[in-house]
C-alpha positions as CSV (number, residue, x, y, z in Angstrom):
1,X,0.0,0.0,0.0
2,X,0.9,3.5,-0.6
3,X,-0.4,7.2,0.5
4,X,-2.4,7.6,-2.4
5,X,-3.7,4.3,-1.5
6,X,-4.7,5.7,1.8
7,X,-6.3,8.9,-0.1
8,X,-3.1,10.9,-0.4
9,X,-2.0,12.1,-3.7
10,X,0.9,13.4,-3.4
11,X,1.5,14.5,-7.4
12,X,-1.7,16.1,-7.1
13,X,-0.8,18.0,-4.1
14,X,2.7,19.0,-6.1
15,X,0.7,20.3,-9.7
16,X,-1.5,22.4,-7.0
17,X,1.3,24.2,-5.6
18,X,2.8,24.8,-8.5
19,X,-0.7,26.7,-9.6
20,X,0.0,28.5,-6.6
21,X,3.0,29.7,-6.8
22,X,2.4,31.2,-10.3
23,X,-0.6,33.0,-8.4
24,X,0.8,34.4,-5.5
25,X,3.9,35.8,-7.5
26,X,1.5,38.3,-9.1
27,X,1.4,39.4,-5.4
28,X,4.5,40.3,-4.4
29,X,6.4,43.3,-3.2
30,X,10.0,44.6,-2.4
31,X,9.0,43.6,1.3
32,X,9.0,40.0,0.5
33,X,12.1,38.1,1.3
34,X,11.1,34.4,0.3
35,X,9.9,31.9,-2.4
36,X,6.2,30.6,-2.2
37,X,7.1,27.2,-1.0
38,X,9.7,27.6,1.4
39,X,8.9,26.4,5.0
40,X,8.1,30.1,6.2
41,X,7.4,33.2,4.7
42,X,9.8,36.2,5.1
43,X,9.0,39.9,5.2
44,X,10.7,42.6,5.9
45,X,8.1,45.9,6.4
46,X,9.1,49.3,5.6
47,X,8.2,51.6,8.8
48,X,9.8,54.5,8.0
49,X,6.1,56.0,8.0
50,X,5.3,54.5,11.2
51,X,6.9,55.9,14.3
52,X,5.7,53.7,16.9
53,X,4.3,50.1,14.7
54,X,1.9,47.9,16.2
55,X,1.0,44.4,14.4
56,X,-2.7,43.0,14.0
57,X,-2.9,39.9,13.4
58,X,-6.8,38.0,12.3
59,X,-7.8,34.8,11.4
60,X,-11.5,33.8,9.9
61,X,-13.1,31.7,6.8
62,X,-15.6,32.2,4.5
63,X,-18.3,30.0,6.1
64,X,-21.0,28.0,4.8
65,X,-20.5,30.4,1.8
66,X,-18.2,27.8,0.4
67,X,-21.7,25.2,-0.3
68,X,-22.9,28.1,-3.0
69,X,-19.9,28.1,-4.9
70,X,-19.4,24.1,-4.9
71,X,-23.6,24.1,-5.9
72,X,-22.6,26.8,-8.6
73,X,-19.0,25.4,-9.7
74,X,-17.7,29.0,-9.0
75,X,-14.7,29.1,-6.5
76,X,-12.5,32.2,-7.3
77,X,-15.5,34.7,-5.5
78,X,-14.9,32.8,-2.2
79,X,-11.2,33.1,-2.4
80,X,-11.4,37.3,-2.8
81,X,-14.0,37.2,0.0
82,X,-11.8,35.5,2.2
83,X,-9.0,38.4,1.6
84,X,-11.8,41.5,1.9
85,X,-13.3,39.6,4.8
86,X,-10.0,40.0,6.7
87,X,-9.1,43.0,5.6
88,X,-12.2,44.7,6.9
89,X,-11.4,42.7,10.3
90,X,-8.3,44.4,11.2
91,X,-9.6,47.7,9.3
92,X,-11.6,48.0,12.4
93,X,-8.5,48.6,14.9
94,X,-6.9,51.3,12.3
95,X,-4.5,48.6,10.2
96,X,-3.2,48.4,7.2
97,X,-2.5,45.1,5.6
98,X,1.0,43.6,5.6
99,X,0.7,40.4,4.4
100,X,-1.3,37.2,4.2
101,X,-1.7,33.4,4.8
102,X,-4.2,31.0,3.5
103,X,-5.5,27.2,4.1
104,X,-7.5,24.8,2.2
105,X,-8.3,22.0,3.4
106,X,-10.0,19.1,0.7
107,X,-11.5,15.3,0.9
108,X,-9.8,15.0,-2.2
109,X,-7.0,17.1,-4.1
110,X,-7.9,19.1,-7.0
111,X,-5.4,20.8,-8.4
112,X,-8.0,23.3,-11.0
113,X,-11.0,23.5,-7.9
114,X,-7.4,24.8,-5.6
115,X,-6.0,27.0,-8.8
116,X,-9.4,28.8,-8.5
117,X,-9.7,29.8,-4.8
118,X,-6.2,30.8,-4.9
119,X,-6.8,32.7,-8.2
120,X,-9.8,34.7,-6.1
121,X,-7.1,34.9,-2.8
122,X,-4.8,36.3,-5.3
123,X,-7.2,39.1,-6.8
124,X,-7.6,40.1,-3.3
125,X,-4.2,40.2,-2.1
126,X,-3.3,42.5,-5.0
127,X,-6.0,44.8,-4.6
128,X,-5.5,45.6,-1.2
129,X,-1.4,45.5,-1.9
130,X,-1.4,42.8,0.4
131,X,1.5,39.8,-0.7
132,X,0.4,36.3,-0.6
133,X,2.9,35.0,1.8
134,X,2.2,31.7,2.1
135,X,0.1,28.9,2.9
136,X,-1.2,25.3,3.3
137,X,-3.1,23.3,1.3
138,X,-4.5,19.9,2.9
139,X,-5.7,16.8,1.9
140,X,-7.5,14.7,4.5
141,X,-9.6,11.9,3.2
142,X,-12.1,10.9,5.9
143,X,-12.3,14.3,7.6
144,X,-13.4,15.8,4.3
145,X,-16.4,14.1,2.1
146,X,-14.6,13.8,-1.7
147,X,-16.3,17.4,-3.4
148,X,-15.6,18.9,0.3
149,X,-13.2,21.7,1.5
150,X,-12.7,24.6,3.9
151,X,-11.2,27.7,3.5
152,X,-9.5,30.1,6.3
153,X,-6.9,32.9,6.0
154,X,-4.6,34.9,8.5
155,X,-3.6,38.5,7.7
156,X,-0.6,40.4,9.5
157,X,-1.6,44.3,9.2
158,X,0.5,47.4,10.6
159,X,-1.2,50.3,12.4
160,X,0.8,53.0,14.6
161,X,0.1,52.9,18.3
162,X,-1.1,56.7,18.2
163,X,-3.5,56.1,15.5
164,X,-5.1,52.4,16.4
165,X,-8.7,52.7,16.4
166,X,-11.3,52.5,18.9
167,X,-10.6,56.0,20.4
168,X,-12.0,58.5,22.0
169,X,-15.4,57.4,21.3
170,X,-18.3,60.0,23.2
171,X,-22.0,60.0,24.1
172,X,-23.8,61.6,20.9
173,X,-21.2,60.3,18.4
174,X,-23.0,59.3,15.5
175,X,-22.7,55.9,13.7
176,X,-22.5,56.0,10.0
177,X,-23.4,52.6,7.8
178,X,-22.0,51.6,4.5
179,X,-23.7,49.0,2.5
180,X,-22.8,45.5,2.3
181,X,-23.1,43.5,-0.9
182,X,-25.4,41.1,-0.3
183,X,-24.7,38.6,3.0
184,X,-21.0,39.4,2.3
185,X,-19.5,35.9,4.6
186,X,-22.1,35.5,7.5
187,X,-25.2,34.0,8.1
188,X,-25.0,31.4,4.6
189,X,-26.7,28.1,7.3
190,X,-29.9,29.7,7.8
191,X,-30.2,31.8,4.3
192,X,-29.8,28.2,2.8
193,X,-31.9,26.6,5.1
194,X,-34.5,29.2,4.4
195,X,-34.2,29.5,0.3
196,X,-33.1,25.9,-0.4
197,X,-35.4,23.7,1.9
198,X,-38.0,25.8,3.1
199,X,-39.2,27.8,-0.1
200,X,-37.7,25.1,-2.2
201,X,-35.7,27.5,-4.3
202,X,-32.5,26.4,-6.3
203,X,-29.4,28.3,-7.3
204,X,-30.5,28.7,-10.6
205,X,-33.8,30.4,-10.1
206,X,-34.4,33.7,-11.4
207,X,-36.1,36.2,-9.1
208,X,-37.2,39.4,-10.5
209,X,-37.3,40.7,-6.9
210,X,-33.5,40.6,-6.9
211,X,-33.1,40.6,-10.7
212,X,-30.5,37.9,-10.6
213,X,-30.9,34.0,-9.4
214,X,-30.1,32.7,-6.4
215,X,-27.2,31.8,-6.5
216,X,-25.7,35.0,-7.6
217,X,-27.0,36.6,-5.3
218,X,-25.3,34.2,-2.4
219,X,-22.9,34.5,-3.9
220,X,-22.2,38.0,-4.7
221,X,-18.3,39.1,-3.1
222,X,-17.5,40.5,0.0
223,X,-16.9,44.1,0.0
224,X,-13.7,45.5,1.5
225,X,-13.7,49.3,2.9
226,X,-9.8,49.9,3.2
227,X,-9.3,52.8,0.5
228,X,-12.9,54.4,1.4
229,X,-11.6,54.9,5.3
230,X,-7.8,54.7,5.6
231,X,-7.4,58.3,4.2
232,X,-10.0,59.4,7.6
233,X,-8.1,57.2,9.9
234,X,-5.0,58.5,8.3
235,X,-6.6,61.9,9.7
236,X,-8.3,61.3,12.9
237,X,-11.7,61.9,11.9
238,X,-13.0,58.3,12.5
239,X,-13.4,57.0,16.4
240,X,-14.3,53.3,15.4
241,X,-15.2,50.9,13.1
242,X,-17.6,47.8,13.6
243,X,-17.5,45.2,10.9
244,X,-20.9,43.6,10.5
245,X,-20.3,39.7,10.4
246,X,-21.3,36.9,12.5
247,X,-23.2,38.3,15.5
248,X,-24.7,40.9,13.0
249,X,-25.8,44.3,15.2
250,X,-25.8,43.6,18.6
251,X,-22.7,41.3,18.5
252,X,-20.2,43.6,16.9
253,X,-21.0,47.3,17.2
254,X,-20.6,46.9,21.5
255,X,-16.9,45.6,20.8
256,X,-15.5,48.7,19.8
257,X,-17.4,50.8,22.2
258,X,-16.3,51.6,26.0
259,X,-18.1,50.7,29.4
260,X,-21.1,52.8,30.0
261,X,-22.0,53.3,26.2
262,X,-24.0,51.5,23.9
263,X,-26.1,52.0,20.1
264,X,-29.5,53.1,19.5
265,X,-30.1,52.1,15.9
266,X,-33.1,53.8,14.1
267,X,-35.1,51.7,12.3
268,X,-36.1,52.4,8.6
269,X,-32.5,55.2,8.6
270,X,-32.0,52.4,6.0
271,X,-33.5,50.4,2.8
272,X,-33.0,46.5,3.7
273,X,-32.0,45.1,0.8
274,X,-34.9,42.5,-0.8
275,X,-32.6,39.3,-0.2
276,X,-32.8,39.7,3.6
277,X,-36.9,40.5,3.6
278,X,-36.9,37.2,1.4
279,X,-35.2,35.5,3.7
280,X,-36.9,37.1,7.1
281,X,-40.5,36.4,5.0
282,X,-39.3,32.8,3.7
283,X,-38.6,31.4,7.1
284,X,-40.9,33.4,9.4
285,X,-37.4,34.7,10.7
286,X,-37.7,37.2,13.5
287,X,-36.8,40.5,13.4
288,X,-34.4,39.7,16.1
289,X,-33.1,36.9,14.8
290,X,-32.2,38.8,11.2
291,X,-30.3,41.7,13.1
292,X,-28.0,39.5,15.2
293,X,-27.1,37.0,12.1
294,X,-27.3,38.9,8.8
295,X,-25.6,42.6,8.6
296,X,-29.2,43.4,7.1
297,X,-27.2,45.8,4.4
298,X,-24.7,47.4,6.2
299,X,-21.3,45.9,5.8
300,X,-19.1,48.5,7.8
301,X,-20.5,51.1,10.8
302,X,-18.1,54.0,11.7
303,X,-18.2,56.0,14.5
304,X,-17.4,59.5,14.2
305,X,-18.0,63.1,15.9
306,X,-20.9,65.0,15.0
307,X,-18.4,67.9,14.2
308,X,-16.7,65.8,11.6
309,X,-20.2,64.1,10.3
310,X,-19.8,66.2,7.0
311,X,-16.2,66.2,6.0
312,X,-16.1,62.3,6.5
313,X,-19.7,62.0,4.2
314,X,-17.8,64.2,2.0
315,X,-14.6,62.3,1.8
316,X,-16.6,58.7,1.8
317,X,-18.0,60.1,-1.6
318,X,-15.4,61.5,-3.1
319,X,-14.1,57.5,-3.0
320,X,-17.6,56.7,-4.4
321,X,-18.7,55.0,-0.9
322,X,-22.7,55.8,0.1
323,X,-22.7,56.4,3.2
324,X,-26.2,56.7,5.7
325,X,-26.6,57.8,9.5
326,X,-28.2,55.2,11.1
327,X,-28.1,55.6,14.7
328,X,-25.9,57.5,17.3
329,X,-23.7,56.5,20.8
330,X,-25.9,56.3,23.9
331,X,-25.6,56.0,27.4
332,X,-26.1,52.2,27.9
333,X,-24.9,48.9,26.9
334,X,-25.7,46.7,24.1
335,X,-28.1,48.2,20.6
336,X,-31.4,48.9,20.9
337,X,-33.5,49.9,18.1
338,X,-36.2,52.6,17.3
């Protein structure tokens, strides 16, 4: 017996890596010090613009996501997601990106379905000039069904101590939304559970509600707000950032806000986009329930001073970013809505 015996292929592993490798070299910079496939990845970060560097380091996936693009044979979208997903994450605390890491994990290797989530993880990386420093890619018969995989990446970002957000964040402060793209990475169990079992819809089904099918609109990518907001962090007119993912509302926007204060939300300060009333109306889905697992529209919420309210909408569009008040800092814990 041998390992691909066991469910091991080890030439397949070999022709994916060197898929990858052709990818992530479209992602390089001056910073990085090492091949794609040596043990570690090297970088060496220029911080002559940042007196006093701090790292911030996230990890995440992409979800059940990954089921609409196996249903839909489409697995580049999942891949950028996975980058703007992580970028947003340490966006939140003022960072830049650095670099970044992925995994993928598969029943069975397949050297084109890996080429294509990496092609997506690559996209990303070089949109947000972020290098694709490494990785792993994993094949585990018995842990994975053959079809199966996962999907998680780890991004290094830079942010100076002076600058890291949350900060300074006051009673009255107003909280500004920018729209999502659809579910973006959170909440794809009970949207499928809802859609697919419950109304009995398939990926392919056109709905002139949405004006695409199903499955493009699952699958439609992740957006990423870097270049909309670094220029106001840059300046000091933003006091915090809460990125809407799993937890929706009430499980993010009280993470970047101190003791004593929480969110009033005002209902309606917003159009909900038609996907999530399907959804909410499809599966008799509390309101509740759709606030604290979808981001109901609103990808990114930033906290700033009413002072600075009109510079910052100002800004936001000049870098063709809609931007809506939607609620304001309270005395209080937690978000309640009006």
């Amino acid at each position: 017996m041998d390992y691909r015996e066991a469910g091991v292929d080890i030439s397949a592993a070999e022709a994916a890596k060197v898929r990858i490798k052709r990818l992530a070299q479209r992602t390089v910079n001056a910073s990085v010090l090492s091949e794609i496939g040596s043990f570690g990845g090297m970088f060496r970060p220029d911080l002559s613009s940042c007196p006093n560097p701090v790292l911030v380091a996230s990890c995440d996936g992409v979800g059940t996501k990954i089921q609409v693009a196996r249903l839909l044979g489409i697995h580049d979208s999942v891949g950028y997601d996975l980058v703007a997903h992580s970028v947003n994450d340490i966006l939140v605390q003022g960072a830049t990106p650095l670099f970044f890491l992925d995994y993928i994990a598969l029943g069975k290797m397949d050297p084109e379905l890996v080429e294509s989530v990496v092609s997506g993880v690559a996209r990303g990386c070089a949109e947000f000039s972020c290098p694709l420093l490494g990785g792993e890619t994993a094949e585990m018969p018995g842990t994975y069904a053959i079809g199966d995989y996962d999907l998680a990446g780890f991004i290094v970002g830079i942010v100076d101590k002076d600058k890291a957000l949350p900060q300074g964040v006051r009673k009255d402060d107003l909280l500004l939304g920018l729209p999502a793209n659809g579910l973006h990475t959170n909440g794809y169990s009970l949207a499928r559970r809802v859609l697919f079992e419950t109304m009995g819809l398939g990926v392919h089904d056109h709905l002139p509600e949405l004006g695409t099918t199903v499955g493009q609109a699952l699958l439609a990518t992740h957006r990423a707000y870097l270049a909309a907001l670094e220029p106001l962090i840059e300046r000091g007119k933003v006091r915090a950032l809460a990125h809407i993912t799993g937890g929706g509302f009430p499980g993010n926007i009280p993470r970047v806000l101190p003791a004593g204060l929480g969110a009033r939300i005002r209902r309606g300060s917003w159009e909900v986009p038609a996907l999530f009333r399907m959804i909410q109306k499809g599966g008799d889905v509390s309101e509740q329930e759709m606030f604290r697992t979808f981001n109901m529209g609103i990808g990114m919420v930033a906290v700033v001073a009413p002072a600075d309210l009109h510079e910052v909408e100002h800004s936001l569009e000049r870098r063709g970013e809609t931007s809506l008040v939607i609620g304001s800092v309270v005395e209080g814990t937690g978000v309640a809505f009006e």
